[in-house]
N, CA, C and O atoms as a GROMACS GRO file, in nm:
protein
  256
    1UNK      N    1   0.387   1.312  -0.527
    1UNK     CA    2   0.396   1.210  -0.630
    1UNK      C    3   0.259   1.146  -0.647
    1UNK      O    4   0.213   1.097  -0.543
    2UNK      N    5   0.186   1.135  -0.753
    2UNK     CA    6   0.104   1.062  -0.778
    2UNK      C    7   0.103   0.910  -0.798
    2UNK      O    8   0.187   0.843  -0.858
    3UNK      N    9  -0.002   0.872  -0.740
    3UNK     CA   10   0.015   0.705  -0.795
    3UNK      C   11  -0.063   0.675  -0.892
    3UNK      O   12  -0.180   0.715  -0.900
    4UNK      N   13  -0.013   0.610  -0.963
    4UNK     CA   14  -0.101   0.571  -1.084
    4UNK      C   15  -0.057   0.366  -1.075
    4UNK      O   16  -0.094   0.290  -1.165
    5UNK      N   17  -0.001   0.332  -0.988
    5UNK     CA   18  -0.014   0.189  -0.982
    5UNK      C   19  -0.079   0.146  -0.881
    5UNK      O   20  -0.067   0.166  -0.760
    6UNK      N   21  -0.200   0.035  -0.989
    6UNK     CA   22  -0.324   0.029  -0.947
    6UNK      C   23  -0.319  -0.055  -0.807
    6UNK      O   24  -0.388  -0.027  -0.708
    7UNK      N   25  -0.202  -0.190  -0.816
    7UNK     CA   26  -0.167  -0.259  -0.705
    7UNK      C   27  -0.128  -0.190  -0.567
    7UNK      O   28  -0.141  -0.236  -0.453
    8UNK      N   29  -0.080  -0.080  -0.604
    8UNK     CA   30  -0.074   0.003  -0.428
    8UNK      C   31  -0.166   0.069  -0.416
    8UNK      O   32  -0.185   0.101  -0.299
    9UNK      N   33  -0.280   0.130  -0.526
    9UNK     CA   34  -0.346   0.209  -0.493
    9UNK      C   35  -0.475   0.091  -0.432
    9UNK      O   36  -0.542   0.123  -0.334
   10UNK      N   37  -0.493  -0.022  -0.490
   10UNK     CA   38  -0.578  -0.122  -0.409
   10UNK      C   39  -0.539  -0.195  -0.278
   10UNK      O   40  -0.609  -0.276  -0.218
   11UNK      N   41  -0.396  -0.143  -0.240
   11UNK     CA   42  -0.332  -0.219  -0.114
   11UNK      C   43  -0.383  -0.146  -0.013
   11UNK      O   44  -0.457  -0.195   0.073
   12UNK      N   45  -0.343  -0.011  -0.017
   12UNK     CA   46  -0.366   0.138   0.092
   12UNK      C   47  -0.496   0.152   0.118
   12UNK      O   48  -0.532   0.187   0.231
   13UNK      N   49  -0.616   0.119  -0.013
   13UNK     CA   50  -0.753   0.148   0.025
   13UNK      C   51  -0.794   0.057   0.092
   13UNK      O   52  -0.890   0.087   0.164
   14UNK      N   53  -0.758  -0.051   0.098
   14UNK     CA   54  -0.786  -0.171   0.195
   14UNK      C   55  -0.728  -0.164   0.364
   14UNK      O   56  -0.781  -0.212   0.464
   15UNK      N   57  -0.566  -0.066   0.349
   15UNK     CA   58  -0.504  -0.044   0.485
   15UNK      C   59  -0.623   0.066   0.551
   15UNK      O   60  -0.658   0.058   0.669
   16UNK      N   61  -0.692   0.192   0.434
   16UNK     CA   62  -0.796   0.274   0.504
   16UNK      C   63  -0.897   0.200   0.574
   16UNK      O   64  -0.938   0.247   0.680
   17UNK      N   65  -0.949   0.078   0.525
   17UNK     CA   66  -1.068   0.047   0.530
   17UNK      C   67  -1.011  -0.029   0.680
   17UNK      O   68  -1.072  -0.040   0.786
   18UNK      N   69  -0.901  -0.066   0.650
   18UNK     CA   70  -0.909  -0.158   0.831
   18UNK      C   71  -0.844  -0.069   0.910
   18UNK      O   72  -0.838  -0.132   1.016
   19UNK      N   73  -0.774   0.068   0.936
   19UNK     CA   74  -0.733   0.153   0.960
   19UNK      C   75  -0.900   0.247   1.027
   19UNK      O   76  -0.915   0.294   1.139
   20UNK      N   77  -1.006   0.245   0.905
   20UNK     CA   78  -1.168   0.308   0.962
   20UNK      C   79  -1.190   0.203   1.059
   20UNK      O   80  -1.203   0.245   1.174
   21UNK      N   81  -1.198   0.066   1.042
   21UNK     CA   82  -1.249  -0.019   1.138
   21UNK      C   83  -1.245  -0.011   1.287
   21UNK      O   84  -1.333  -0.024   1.372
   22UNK      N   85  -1.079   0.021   1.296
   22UNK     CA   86  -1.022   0.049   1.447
   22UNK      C   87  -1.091   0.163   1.541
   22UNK      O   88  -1.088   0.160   1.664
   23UNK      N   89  -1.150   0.259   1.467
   23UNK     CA   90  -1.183   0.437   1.510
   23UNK      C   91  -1.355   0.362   1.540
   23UNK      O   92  -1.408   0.413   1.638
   24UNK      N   93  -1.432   0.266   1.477
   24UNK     CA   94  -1.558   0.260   1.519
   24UNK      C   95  -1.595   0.173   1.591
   24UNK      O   96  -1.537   0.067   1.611
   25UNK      N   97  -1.727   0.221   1.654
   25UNK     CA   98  -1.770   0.069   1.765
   25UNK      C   99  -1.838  -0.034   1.680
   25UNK      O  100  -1.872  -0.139   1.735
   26UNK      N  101  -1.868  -0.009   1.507
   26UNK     CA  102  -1.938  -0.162   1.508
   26UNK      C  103  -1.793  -0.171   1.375
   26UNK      O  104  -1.749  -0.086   1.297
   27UNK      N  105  -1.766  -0.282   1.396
   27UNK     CA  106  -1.687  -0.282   1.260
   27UNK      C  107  -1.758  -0.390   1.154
   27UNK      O  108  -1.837  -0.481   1.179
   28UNK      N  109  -1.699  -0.348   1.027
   28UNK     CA  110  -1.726  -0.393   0.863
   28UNK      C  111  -1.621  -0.518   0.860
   28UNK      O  112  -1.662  -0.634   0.869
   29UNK      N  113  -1.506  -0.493   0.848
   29UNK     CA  114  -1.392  -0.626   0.865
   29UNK      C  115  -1.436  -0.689   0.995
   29UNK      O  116  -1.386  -0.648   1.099
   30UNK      N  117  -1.490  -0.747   0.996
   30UNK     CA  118  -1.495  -0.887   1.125
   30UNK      C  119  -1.374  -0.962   1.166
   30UNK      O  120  -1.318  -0.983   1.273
   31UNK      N  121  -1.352  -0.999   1.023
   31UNK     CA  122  -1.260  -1.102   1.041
   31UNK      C  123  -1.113  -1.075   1.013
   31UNK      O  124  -1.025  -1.160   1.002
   32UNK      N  125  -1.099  -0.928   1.002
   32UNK     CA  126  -0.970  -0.906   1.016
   32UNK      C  127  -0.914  -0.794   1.130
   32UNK      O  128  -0.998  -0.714   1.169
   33UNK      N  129  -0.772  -0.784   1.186
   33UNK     CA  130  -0.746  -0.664   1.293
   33UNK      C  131  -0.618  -0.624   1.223
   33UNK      O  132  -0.577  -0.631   1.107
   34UNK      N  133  -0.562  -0.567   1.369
   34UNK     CA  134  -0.504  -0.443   1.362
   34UNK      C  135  -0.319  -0.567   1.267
   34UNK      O  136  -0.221  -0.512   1.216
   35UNK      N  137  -0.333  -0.684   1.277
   35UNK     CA  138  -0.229  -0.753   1.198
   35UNK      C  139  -0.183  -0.727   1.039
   35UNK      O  140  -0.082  -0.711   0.970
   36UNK      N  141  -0.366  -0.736   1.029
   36UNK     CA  142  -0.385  -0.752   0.871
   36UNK      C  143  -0.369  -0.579   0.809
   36UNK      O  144  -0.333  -0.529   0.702
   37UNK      N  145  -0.403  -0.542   0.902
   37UNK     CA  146  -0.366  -0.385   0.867
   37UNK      C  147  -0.224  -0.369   0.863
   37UNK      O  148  -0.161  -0.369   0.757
   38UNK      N  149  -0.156  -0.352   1.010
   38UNK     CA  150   0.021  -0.424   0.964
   38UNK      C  151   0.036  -0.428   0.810
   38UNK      O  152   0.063  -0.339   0.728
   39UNK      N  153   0.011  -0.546   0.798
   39UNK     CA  154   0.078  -0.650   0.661
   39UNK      C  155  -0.006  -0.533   0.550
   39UNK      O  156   0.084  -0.477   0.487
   40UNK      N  157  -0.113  -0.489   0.516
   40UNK     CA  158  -0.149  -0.422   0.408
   40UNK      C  159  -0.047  -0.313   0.379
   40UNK      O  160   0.001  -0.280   0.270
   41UNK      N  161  -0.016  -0.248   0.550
   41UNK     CA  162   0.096  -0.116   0.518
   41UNK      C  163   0.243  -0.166   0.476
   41UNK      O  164   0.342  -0.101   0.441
   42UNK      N  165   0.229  -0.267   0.488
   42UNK     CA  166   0.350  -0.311   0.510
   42UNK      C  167   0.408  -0.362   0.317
   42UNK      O  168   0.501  -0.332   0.242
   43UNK      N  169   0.334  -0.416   0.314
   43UNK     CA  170   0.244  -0.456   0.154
   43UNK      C  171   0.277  -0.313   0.093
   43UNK      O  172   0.383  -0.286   0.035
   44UNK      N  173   0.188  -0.239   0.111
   44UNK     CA  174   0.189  -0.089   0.012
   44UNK      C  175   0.306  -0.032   0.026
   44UNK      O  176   0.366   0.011  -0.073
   45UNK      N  177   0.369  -0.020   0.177
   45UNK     CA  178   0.550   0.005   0.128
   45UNK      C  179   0.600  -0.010   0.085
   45UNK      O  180   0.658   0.087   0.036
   46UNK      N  181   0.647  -0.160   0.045
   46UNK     CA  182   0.747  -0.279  -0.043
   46UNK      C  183   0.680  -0.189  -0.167
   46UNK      O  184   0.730  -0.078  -0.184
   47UNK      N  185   0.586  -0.222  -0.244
   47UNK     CA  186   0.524  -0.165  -0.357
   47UNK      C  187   0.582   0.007  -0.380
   47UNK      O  188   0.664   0.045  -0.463
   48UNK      N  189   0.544   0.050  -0.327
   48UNK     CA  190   0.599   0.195  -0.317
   48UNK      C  191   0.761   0.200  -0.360
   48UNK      O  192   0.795   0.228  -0.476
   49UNK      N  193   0.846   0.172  -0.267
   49UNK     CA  194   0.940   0.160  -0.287
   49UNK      C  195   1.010   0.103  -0.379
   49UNK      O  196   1.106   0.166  -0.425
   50UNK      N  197   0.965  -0.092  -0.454
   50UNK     CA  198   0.978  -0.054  -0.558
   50UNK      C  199   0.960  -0.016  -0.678
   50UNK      O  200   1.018  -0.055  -0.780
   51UNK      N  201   0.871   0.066  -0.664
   51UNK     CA  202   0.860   0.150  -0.815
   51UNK      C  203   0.916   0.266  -0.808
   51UNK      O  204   0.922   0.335  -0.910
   52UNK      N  205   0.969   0.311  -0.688
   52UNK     CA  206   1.053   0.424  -0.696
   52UNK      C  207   1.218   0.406  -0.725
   52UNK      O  208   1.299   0.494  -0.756
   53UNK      N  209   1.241   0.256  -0.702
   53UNK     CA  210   1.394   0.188  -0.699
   53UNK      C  211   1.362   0.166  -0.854
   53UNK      O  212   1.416   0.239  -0.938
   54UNK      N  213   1.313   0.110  -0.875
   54UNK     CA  214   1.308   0.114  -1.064
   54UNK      C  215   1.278   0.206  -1.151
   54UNK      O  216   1.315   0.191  -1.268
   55UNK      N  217   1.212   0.308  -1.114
   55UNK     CA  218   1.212   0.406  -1.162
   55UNK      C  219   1.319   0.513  -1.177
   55UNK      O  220   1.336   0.583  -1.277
   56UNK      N  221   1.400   0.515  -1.047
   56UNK     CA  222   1.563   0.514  -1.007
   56UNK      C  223   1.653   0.486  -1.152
   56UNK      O  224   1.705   0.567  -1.229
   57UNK      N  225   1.650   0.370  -1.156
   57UNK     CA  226   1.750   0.258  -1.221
   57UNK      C  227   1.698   0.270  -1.388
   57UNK      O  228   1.792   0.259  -1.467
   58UNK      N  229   1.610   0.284  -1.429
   58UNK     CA  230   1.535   0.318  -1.525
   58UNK      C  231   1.606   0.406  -1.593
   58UNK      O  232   1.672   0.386  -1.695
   59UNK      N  233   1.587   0.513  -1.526
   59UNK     CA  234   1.623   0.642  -1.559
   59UNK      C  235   1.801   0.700  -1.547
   59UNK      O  236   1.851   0.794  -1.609
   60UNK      N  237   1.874   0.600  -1.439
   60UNK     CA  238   1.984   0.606  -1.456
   60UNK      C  239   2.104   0.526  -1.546
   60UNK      O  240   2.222   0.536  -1.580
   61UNK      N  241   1.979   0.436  -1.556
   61UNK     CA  242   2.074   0.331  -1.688
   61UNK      C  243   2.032   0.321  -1.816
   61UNK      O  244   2.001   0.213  -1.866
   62UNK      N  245   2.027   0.458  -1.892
   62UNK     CA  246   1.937   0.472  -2.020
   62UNK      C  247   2.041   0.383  -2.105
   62UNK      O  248   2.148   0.349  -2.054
   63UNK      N  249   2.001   0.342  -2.254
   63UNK     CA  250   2.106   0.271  -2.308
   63UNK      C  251   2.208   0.386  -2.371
   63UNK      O  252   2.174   0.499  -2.406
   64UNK      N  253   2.345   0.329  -2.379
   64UNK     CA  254   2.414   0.397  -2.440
   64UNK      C  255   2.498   0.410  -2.602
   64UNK      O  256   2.568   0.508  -2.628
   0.00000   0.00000   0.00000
């Protein structure tokens, strides 16, 4: 499935970026850890999911 919504696709690149942080010895995020990473994935799930639940419902409740 492709994403084309821009809000998860800016959530996940942010979970990469603190996700790279963890793997190196100097890190770029200072001021954030392995929490804020949590909450980003956690973030891009909810998102994910619903656009797949409306997209669902969308498509199953065309008008009649």
């Amino acid at each position: 499935m492709y994403v084309d919504n821009e809000n998860i696709k800016q959530r996940a690149k942010r979970a990469v970026w603190l996700g790279n942080d963890e793997t190196h010895y100097v890190r770029t995020w200072i001021d954030k850890d392995i929490k804020d990473l949590k909450l980003l994935i956690k973030l891009t799930v909810g998102w994910i999911e619903h656009a797949i639940i409306t997209e669902l419902l969308i498509a199953d409740m065309q008008k009649q």
